[in-house]
C-alpha positions in Angstrom: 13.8 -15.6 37.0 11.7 -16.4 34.6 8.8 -14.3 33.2 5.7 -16.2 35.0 7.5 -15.5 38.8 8.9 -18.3 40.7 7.7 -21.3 42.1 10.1 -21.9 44.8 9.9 -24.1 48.6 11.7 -22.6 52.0 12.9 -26.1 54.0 14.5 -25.8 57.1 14.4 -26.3 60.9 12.0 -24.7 63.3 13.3 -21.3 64.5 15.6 -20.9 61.3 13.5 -17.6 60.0 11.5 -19.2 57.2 8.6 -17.1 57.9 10.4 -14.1 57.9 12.0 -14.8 54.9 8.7 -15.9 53.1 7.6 -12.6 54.1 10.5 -10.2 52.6 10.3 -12.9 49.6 6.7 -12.2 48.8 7.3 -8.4 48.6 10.2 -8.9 46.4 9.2 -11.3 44.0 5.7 -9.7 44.1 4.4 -13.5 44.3 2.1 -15.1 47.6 4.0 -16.7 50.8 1.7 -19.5 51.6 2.6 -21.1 54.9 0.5 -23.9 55.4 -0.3 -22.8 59.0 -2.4 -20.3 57.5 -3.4 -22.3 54.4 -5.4 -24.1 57.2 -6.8 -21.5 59.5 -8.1 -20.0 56.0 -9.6 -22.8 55.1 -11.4 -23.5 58.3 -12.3 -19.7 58.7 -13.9 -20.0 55.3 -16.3 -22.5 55.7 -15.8 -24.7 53.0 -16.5 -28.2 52.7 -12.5 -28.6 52.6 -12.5 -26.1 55.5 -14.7 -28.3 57.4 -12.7 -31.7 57.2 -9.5 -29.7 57.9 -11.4 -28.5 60.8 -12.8 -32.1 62.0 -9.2 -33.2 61.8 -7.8 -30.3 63.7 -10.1 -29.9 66.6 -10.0 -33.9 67.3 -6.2 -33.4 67.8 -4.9 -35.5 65.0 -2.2 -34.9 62.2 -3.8 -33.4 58.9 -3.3 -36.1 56.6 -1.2 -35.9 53.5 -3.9 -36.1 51.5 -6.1 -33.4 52.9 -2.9 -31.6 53.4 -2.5 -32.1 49.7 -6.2 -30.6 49.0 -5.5 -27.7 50.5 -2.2 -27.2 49.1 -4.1 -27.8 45.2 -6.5 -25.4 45.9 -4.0 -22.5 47.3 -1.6 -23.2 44.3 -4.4 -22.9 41.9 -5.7 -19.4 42.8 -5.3 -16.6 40.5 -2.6 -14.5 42.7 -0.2 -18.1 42.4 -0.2 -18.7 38.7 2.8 -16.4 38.0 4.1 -17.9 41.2 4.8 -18.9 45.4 6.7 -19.4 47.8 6.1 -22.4 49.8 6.7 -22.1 53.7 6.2 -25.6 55.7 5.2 -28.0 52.6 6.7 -30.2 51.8 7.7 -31.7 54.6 8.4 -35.3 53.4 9.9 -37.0 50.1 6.2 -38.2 50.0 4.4 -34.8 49.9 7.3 -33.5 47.9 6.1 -36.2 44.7 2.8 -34.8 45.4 3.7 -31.7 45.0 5.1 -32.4 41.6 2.2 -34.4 40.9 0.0 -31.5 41.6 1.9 -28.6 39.7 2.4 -30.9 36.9 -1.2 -31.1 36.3 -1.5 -27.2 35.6 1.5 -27.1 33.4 4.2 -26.0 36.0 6.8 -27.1 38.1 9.5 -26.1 40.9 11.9 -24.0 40.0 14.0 -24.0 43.3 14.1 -25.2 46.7 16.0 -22.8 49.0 17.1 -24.5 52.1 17.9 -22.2 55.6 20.7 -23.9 57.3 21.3 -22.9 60.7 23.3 -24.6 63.6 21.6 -26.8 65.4 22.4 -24.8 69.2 21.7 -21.8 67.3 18.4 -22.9 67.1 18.0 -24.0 70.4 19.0 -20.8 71.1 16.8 -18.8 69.5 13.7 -20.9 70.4 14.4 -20.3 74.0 14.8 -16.5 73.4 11.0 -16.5 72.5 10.1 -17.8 75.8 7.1 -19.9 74.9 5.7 -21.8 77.3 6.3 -25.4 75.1 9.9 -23.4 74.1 11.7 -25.8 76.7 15.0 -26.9 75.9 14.2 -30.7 75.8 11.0 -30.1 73.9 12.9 -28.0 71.3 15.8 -30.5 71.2 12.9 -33.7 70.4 11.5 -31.2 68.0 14.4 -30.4 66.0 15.5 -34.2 66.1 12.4 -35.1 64.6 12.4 -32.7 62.1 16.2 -33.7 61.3 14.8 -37.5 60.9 11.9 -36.4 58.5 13.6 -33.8 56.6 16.9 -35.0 56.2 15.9 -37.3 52.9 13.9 -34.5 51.9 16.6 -32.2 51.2 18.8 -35.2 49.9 15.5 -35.6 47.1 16.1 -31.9 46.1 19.5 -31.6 45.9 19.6 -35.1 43.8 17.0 -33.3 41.2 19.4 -30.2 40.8 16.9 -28.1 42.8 18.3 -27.4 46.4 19.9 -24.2 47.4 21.6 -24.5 50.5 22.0 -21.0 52.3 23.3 -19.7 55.3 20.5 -18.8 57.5 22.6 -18.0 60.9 23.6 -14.0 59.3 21.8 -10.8 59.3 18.2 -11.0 58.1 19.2 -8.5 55.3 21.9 -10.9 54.2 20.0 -14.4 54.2 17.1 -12.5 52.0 19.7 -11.2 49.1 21.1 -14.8 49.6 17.8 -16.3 48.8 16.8 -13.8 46.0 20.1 -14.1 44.1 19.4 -18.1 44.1 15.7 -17.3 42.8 16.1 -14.3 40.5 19.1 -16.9 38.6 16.5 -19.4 37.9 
């Protein structure tokens, strides 16, 4: 790893424990999970100007925009407890926000330094998502979601791996195992 931390992305399917790995990640690397879940609830819950677009476009119903998307990802990126380094939970999401991603660490100097994708059968998945018992966690719903996400992410990962980046890892193991995966990937960059 090298001295400034480790600026690294978590892809992978709904259900396939990138939050929970984000988590463990944080406290090992001692650098911020950002989920971009929360990077927009924080920004609404704090008022800003940003915060107040991002929650225009929310509470209408509509799709943050990769742009605005992008906005809030610049600002989180650029606050003092990320400079030695993140990990990125839920952006990118597309080959599109993945070159503005680049575009926007490039502009303070830095850059990726790995891409760690979770792979996890597909009925593992389902299964999981129907042992939270959600009420949208119905097995068609969670079959459209993941075939979606398959259709959007799949040249996604195929960007990473063709820049040297992407990690692929086992995510269907012990918790314990998929994190010591993940940090010998990270601590090797």
């Amino acid at each position: 790893m090298a001295d400034d931390g480790v600026r690294a992305v978590l892809l992978g399917a709904p259900g396939c424990g990138k939050g929970t790995q984000a988590g463990r990640l944080e406290s090992a690397l001692a650098v911020p999970a950002i989920s971009t879940g929360e990077l927009l609830r924080q920004a609404i819950a704090a008022g800003t100007s940003l915060g107040e677009r991002v929650a225009a476009t929310v509470s209408s119903g509509q799709l943050v925009s990769d742009e605005l998307m992008a906005e809030v990802v610049r600002e989180r990126v650029g606050a003092e407890d990320a400079r030695r380094g993140f990990v990125l939970d839920g952006y990118p999401r597309t080959t599109t926000q993945a070159l503005t991603l680049d575009r926007l660490l490039a502009e303070s100097g830095a850059h990726l330094d790995a891409v760690v994708f979770l792979d996890v059968p597909k009925e593992v998945l389902v299964r999981r998502a129907l042992a939270r018992r959600r009420e949208d966690d119905q097995e068609p719903v969670i079959r459209r979601r993941l075939a979606l996400y398959g259709e959007k992410t799949a040249p996604l990962v195929e960007h990473y791996r063709e820049r040297g980046l992407l990690h692929r890892i086992d995510g269907d193991r012990e918790v314990n195992e998929v994190t010591q995966s993940i940090l010998s990937v990270l601590r090797s960059e």
